[in-house]
Backbone as CSV, one residue per row, in Angstrom:
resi,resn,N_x,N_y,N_z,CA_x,CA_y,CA_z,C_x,C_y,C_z
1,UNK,8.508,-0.614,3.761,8.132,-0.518,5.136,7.540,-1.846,5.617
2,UNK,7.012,-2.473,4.823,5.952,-3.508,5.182,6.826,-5.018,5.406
3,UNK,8.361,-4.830,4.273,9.032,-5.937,4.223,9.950,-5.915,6.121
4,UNK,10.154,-4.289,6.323,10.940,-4.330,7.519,10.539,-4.681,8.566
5,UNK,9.255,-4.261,7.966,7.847,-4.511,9.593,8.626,-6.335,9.774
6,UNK,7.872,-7.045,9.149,7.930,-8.358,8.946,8.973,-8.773,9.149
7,UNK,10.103,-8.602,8.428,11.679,-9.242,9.253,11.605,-9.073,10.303
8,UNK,11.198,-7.621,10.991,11.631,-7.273,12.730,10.761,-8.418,13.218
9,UNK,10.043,-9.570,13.316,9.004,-10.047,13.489,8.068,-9.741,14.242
10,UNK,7.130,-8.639,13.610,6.233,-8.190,14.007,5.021,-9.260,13.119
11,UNK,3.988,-9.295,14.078,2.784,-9.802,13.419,2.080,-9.809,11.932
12,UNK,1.865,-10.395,10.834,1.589,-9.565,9.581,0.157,-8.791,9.578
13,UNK,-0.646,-9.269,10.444,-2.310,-8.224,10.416,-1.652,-6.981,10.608
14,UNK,-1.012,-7.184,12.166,-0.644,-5.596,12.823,0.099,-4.612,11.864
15,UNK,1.174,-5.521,10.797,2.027,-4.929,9.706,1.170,-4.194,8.672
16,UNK,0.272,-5.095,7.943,-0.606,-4.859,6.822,-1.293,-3.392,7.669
17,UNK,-1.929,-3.459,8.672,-3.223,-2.970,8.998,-2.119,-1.152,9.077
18,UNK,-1.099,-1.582,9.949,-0.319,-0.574,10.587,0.221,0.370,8.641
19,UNK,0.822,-0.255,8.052,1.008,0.212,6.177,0.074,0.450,5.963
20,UNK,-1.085,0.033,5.486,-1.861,0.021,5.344,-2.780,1.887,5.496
21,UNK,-2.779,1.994,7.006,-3.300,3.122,7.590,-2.357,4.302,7.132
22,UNK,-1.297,3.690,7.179,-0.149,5.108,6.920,-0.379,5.480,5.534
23,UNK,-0.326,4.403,4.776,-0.904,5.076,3.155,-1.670,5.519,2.696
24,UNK,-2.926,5.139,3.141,-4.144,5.789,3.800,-4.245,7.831,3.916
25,UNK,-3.339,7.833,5.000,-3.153,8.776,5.075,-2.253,9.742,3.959
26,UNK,-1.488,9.047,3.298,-0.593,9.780,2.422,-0.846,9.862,1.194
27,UNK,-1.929,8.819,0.644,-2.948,8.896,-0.249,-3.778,10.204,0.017
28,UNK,-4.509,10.210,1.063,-5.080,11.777,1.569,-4.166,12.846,1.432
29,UNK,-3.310,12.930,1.562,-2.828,13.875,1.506,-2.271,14.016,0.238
30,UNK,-1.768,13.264,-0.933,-1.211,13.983,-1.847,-2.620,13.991,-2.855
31,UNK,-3.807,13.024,-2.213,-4.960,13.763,-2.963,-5.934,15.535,-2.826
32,UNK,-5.236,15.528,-1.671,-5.435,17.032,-1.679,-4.427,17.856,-2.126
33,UNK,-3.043,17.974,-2.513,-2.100,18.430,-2.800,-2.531,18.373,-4.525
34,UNK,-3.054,16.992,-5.174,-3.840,17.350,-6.614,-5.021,17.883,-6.623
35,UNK,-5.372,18.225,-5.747,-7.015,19.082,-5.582,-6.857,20.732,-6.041
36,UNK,-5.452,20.604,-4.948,-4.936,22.166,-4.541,-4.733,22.406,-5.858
37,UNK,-3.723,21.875,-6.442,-2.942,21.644,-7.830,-3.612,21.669,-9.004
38,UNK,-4.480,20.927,-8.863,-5.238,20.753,-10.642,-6.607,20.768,-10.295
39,UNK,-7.377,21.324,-9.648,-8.614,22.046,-9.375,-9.690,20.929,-8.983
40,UNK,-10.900,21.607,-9.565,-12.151,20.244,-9.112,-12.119,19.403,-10.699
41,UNK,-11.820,20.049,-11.827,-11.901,19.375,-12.936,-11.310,17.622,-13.053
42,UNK,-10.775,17.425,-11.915,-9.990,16.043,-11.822,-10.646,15.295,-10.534
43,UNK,-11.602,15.868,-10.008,-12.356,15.320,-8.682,-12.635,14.123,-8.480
44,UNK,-13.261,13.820,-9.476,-13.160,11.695,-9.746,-11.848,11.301,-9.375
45,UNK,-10.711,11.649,-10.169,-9.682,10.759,-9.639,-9.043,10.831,-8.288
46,UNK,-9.155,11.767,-7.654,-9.027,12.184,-6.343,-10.049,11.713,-5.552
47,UNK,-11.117,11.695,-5.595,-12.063,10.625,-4.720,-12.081,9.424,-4.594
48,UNK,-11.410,8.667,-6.206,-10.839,7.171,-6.348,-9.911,6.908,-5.377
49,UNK,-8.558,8.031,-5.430,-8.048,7.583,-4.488,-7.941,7.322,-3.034
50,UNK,-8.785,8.510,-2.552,-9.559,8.374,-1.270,-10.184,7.091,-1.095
51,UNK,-11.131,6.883,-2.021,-12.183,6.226,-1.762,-11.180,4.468,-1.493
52,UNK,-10.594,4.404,-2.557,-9.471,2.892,-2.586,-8.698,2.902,-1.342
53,UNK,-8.155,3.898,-0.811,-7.151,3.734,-0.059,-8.072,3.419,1.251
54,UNK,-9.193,3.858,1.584,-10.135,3.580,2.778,-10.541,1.927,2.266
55,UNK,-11.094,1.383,1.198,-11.284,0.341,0.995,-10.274,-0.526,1.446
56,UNK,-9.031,-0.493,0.790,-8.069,-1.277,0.904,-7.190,-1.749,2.469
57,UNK,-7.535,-0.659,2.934,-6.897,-0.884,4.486,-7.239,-2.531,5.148
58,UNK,-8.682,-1.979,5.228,-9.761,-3.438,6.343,-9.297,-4.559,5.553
59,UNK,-9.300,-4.431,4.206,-9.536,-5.744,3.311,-8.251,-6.585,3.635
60,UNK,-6.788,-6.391,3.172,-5.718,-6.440,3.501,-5.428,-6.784,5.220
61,UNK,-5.551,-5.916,6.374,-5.831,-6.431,7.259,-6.283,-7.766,7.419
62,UNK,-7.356,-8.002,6.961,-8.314,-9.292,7.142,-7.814,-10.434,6.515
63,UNK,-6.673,-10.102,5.437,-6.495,-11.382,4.523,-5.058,-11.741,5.035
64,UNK,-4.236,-10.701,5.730,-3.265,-10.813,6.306,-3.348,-11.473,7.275
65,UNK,-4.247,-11.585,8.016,-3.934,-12.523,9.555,-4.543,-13.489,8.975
66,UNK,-4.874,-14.078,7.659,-5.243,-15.016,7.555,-4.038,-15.973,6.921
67,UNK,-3.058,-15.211,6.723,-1.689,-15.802,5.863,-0.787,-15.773,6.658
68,UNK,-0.118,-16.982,7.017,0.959,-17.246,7.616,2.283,-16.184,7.793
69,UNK,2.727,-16.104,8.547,3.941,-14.845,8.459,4.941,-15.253,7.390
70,UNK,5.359,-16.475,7.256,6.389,-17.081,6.258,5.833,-16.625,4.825
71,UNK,4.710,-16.973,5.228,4.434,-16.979,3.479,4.201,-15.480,2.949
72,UNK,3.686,-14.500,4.031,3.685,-13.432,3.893,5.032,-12.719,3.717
73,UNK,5.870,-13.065,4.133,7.313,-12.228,4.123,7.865,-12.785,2.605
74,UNK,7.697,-14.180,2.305,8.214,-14.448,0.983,7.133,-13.846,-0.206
75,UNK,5.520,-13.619,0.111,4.717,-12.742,-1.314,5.732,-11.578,-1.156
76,UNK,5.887,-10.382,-0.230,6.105,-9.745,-0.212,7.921,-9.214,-1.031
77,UNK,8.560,-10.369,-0.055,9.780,-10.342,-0.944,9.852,-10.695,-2.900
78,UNK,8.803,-11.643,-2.917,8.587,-11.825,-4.223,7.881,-10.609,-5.171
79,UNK,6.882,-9.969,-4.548,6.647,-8.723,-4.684,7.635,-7.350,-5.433
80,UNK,8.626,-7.062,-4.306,9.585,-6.513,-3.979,10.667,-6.451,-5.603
81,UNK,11.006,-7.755,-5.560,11.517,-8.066,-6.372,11.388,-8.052,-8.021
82,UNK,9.922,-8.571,-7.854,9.216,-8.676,-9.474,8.996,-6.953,-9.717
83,UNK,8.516,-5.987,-9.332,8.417,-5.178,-9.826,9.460,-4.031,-9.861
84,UNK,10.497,-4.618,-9.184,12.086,-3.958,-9.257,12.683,-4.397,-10.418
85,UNK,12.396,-5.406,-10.756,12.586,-5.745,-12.137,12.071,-5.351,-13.497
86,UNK,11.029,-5.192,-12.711,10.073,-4.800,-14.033,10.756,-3.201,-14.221
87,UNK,10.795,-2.432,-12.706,11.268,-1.016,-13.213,12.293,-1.374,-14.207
88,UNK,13.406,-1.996,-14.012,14.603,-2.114,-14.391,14.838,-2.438,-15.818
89,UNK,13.525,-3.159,-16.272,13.518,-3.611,-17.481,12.709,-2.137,-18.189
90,UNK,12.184,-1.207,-17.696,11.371,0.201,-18.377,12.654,0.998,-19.061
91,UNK,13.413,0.722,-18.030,14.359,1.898,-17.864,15.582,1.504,-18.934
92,UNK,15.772,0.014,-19.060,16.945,-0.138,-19.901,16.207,-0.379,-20.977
């Protein structure tokens, strides 16, 4: 999502901040879906993820408008890439 944001040339704060929030939210939600699922006995790790995904939003935001769009679209593609590889190398 974050690589498409960026090609369409959208801003990278507004990109980061805009991903960012959405995961946010989907972090919330499949941390309640393991709440529902595997009770309070796992409550730490479900508050980690809450708790990270609220951290991580602002931070990201902030470091994003501090990085050029170029260079941001190439971490990201480099990103993209390195750990598509890495799947690729689990799997074979």
């Amino acid at each position: 999502m974050t690589s498409t944001l960026l090609a369409k040339g959208k801003k990278s704060n507004l990109v980061v901040g805009t991903v960012s929030l959405a995961e946010f939210f989907v972090t919330l939600s499949a941390s309640l879906t393991f709440f529902a699922a595997l009770g309070v006995s796992h409550g730490f790790i479900i508050a980690g993820l809450i708790i990270g995904g609220a951290l991580a939003a602002p931070i990201a935001t902030k470091l994003a408008g501090k990085i050029p769009q170029k260079v941001a679209i190439l971490a990201v593609a480099f990103l993209v890439i390195t750990f598509s590889i890495r799947i690729l190398f689990k799997i074979f």
